[in-house]
C-alpha positions, 0 to 999 in steps of 0.5 A, a space after each residue: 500500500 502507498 499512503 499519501 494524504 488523503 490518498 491511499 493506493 494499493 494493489 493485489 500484487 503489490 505492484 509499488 512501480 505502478 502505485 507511485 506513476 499512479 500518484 504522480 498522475 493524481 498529483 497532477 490530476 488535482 492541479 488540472 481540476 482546479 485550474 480548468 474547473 474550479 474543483 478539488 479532489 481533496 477528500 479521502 480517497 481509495 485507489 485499488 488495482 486488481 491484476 486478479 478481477 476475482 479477488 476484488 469480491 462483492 465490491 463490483 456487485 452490479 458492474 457490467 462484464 465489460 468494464 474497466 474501472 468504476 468510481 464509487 461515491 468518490 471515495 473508490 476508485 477500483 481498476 481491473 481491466 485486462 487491459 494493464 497498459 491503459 490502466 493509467 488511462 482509465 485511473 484518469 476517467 475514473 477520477 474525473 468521476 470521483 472529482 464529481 462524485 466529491 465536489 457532489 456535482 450532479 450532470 446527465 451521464 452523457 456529459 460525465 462520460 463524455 468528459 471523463 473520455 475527453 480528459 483521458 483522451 479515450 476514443 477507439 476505432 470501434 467507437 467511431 465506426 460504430 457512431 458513423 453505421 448508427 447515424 447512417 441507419 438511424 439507430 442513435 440513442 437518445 442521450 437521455 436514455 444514457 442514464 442507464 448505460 451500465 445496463 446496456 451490453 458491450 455493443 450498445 455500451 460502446 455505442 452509447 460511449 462513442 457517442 457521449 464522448 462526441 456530444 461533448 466534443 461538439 458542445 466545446 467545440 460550439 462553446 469553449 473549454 470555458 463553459 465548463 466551470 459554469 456547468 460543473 456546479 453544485 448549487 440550486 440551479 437545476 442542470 437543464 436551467 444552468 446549460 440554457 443560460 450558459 449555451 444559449 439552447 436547450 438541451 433538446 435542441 442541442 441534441 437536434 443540432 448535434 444529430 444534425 452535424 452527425 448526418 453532415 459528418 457521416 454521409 459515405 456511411 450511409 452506403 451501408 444502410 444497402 448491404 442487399 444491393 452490394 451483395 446482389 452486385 458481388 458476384 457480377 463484378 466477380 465474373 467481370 473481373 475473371 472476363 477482363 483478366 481472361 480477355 487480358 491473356 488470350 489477347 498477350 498468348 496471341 501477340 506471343 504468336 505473332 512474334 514467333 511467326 516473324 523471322 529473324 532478320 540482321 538490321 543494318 546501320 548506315 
């Protein structure tokens, strides 16, 4: 176990290399929040990596098959994916929920997701294609319905986190990383309130004008809403191919001919 004020760090292996690169980077973590936010992460908290996910017991009771870490009430933060290499990558996500979980900041899932992938700089090839064949054939899910996304199985969960992460992205991209303190509030104002006053839109038309810039985004995606159509023409364009190609060396065997039927004859050169 590594103990450095309010923070206690431990791993079933006893891993002290990882414990110290994980202070580091909580250390780190706690200068960004109050710079960018206006937060701290200043209460007790317990980080726990497990490289054996068996020995972790009834504390992940509930948590989905695939993931990686959770936050809990920001005072524990456990990390179990097998992923080890991205295990400081996801520690990084996980903090920033327990920043909010400590400061009792109170923002819809798609937000707390999309900003926790943010911060990390969490966002794969999967997510992307997965965004782009959902908005071609209409299957977004509403951001609302992200509110129970620890439900979802790992190919809606990827979704559902592809998506959080580029609906906050647009909304940075419209408004600036200086919004972010006014949303991240813990006070009276209730959430839909605060984000109206500060963006200027609702958030149902926020997320109008985010589908919006989805079509625009992903319109060669849309070919994939025929797969019929490209399975039907496969086999004609098979056949084509194996034609030219045939055509292509009856045509070469016939100028081989020609060329042998010519005698050989001396050349002269003035």
């Amino acid at each position: 176990m590594l103990k450095s004020g309010h923070l206690s760090l431990m791993s079933d292996r006893g891993d002290s290399t990882l414990l110290r690169s994980a202070l580091g980077l909580i250390r780190e973590e706690q200068q960004y929040y109050q710079a960018l936010f206006g937060l701290n992460l200043d209460k007790e908290l317990e980080v726990r990596f497990y490289y054996n996910p068996d020995k972790v017991g009834s504390r992940l009771h509930r948590v989905p098959y695939w993931s990686a870490g959770i936050a809990r009430a920001g005072s524990e933060i456990f990390i179990y994916g097998r992923n080890r290499n991205q295990w400081l990558s996801t520690l990084k996500h996980e903090l920033f929920h327990a920043l909010l979980g400590q400061n009792e900041v109170s923002i819809p899932v798609w937000l707390n997701e999309g900003l926790a992938q943010w911060h990390a700089s969490q966002m794969d090839w999967g997510g992307f294609m997965a965004l782009g064949t959902a908005t071609a054939r209409g299957n977004l899910i509403p951001l609302v319905d992200l509110d129970v996304i620890l439900s979802f199985n790992h190919k809606r969960a990827n979704l559902a986190y592809a998506q959080a992460l580029d609906a906050t992205r647009f909304l940075l991209k419209r408004h600036g990383e200086s919004i972010l303190p006014y949303l991240l509030r813990a006070d009276e104002l209730g959430f839909r309130e605060r984000f109206k006053a500060e963006a200027g839109v609702d958030l149902i038309n926020f997320e109008i004008a985010w589908r919006e810039k989805l079509e625009q985004q992903f319109w060669f995606f849309k070919i994939s809403r025929i797969p019929g159509v490209l399975w039907a023409v496969s086999p004609l364009i098979v056949v084509l191919a194996w034609y030219l190609k045939r055509r292509r060396g009856k045509k070469k065997l016939e100028e081989w001919d020609q060329e042998e039927s010519v005698q050989d004859e001396p050349k002269y050169f003035a």
